[in-house]
C-alpha positions in Angstrom: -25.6 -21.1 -8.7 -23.9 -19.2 -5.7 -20.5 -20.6 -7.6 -21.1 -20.9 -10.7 -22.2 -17.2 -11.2 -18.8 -15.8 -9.6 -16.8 -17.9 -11.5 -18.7 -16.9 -14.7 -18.1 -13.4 -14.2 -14.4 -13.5 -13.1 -14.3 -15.5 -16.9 -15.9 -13.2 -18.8 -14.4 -9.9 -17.1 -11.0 -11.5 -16.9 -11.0 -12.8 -20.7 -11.9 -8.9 -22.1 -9.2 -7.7 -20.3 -6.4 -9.9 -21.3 -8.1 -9.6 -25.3 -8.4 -6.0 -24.8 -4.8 -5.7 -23.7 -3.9 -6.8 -27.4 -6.4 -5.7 -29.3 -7.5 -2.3 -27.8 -10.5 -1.8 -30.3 -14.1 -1.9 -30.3 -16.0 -3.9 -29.2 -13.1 -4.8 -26.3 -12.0 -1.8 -25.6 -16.2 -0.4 -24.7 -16.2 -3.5 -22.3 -13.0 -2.8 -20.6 -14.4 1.0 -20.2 -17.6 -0.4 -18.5 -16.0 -3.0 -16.5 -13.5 -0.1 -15.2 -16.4 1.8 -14.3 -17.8 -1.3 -12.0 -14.8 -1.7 -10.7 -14.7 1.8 -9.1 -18.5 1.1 -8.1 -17.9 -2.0 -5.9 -14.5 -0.5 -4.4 -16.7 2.3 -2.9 -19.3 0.1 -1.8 -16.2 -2.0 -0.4 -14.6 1.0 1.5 -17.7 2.0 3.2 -18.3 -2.1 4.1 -14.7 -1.8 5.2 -16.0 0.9 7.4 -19.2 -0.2 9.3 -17.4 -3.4 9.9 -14.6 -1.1 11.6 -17.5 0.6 13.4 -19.2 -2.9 14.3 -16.4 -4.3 15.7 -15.5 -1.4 17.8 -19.5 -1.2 19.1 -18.7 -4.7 20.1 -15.6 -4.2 21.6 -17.2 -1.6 23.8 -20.7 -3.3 24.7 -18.3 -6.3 26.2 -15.9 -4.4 27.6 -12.8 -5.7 26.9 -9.8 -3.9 27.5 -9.2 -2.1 24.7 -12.7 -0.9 24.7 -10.8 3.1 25.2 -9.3 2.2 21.7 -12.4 1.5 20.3 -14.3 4.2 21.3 -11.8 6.6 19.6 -11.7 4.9 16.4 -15.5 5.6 17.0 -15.6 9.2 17.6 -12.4 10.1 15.1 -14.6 8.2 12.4 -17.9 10.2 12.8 -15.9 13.6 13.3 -14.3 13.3 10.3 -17.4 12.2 8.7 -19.3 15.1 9.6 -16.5 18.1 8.6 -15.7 15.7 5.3 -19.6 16.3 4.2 -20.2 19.6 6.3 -16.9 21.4 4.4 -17.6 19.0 1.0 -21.0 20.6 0.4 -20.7 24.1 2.3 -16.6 25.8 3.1 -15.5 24.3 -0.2 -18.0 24.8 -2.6 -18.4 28.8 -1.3 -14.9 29.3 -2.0 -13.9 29.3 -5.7 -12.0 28.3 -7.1 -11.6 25.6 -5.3 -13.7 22.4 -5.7 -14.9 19.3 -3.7 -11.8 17.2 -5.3 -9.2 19.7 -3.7 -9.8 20.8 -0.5 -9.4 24.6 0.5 -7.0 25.6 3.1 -8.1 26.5 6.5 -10.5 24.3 6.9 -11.9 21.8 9.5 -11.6 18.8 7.4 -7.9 20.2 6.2 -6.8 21.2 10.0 -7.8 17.6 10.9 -5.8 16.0 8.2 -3.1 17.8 7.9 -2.9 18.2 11.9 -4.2 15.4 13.7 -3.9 12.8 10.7 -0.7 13.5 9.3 0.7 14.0 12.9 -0.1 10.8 14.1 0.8 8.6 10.9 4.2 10.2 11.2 4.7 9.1 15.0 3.6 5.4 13.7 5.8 5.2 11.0 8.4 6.5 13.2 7.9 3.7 15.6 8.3 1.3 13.6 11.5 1.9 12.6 12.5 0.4 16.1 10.8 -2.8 14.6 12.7 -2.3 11.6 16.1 -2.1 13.5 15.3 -5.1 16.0 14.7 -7.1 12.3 17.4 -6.5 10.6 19.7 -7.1 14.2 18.1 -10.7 13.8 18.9 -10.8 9.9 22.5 -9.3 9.8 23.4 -12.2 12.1 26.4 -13.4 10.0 25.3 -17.2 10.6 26.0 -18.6 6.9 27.5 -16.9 3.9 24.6 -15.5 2.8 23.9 -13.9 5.8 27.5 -12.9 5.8 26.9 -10.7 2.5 24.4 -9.6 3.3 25.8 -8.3 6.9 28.9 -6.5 4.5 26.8 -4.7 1.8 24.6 -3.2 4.4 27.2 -2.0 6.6 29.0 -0.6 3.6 25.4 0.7 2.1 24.9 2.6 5.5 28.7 3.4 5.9 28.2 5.5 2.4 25.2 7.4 3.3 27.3 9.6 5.6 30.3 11.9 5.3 32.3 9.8 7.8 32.4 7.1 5.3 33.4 9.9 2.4 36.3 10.6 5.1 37.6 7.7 5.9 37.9 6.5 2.5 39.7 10.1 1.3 42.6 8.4 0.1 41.1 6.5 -2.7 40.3 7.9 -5.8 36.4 9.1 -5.9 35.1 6.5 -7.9 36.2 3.8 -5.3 34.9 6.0 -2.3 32.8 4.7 -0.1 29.7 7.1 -1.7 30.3 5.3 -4.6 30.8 2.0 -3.6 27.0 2.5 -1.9 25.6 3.6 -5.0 27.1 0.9 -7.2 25.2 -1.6 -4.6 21.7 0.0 -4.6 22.2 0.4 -8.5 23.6 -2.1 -9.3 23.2 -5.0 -7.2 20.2 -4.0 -5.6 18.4 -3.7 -9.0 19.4 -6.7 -10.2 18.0 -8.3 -7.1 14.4 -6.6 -7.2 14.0 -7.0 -11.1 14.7 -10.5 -10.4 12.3 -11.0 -7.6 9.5 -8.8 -9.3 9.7 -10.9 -12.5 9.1 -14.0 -10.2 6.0 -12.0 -8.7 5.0 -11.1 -12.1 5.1 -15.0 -12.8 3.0 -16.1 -9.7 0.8 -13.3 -10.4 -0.1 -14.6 -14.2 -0.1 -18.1 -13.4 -2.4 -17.4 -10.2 -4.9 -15.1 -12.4 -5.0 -18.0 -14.9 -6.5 -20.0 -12.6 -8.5 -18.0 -10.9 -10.2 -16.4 -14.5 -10.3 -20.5 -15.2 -12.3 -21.5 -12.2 -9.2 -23.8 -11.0 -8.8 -21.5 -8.2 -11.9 -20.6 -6.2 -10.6 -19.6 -2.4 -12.3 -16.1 -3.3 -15.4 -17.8 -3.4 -14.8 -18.9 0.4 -14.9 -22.5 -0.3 -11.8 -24.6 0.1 
């Protein structure tokens, strides 16, 4: 039963949704409403096992101490401090202030300065790392080793050439439509959609074909079996 009730579920949920996707009407439509609402239900439930597993594995971290056991006891302490100012200013600083309501946070306070200070602050510095990762990648991946490598070497330096006046100045001479500027835009709108349409429609393929089997029972790695 520990299979058979999962896969009965993910049939029944699954088969309302693709019937109420083409016929939006009662009863189908009442059953995709309440499944919605479940939905939302076990994602918070997930989000807060998400976070005690983060906390667990952190407490562990530091009762062996291993040496990233620092690490761990900031994820600790950042997790409960936000905790505390998200219910302290939830129940208290917001709801005191009209108009403003626990869904949007008022300015000025502890939850927002931590946020929009600390939070922000440090997401930008990652994302700003990485695009040292992202420049050592594509290094390795403009290598002009074959032809397609090759092309794709030429419309990225031509993409990134276009993105700044210098390529604008260089390419004076021409007439504006076959300006470097323009030449960049033609790529990314042009070729560059072509390309992604083409490669979501094949994700949009693997993504039926794999929900067919799992709302069918042919696929059952969710359940954790093989």
């Amino acid at each position: 039963m520990r299979r058979e009730i999962p896969i009965a579920i993910t049939f029944i949920v699954g088969t309302v949704f693709i019937i109420a996707y083409f016929i939006p009407h009662y009863p189908f439509n009442q059953f995709e409403n309440w499944f919605n609402d479940w939905f939302a239900i076990v994602a918070a439930f997930a989000i807060w096992l998400g976070a005690l597993n983060l906390l667990k594995i952190s407490a562990i971290k530091i009762f062996l101490k291993k040496t990233d056991q620092l690490h761990a006891a900031l994820i600790i302490i950042s997790f409960l401090v936000m905790i505390f100012y998200g219910f302290y200013n939830g129940f208290s600083g917001i709801m005191a202030n009209p108009p403003y309501s626990y869904r949007d946070p008022a300015p000025g306070i502890n939850f927002s300065w931590l946020y929009d200070y600390v939070y922000s602050s440090l997401s930008a510095t990652m994302f700003a790392l990485l695009a040292f990762f992202v420049a050592s990648a594509s290094y390795r991946a403009f290598r002009a080793r074959n032809f397609e490598a090759t092309l794709l070497l030429v419309a990225g330096f031509l993409v990134m050439l276009g993105r700044v006046p210098v390529g604008d100045l260089i390419t004076q001479w021409l007439p504006r439509d076959y300006q470097l500027s323009q030449l960049a835009n033609w790529i990314m709108n042009i070729l560059n959609t072509a390309g992604q349409r083409a490669i979501m429609i094949g994700i949009a393929l693997g993504l039926v074909s794999t929900s067919l089997r799992i709302i069918l029972g042919l696929e059952r790695a969710y359940l954790g079996g093989d």
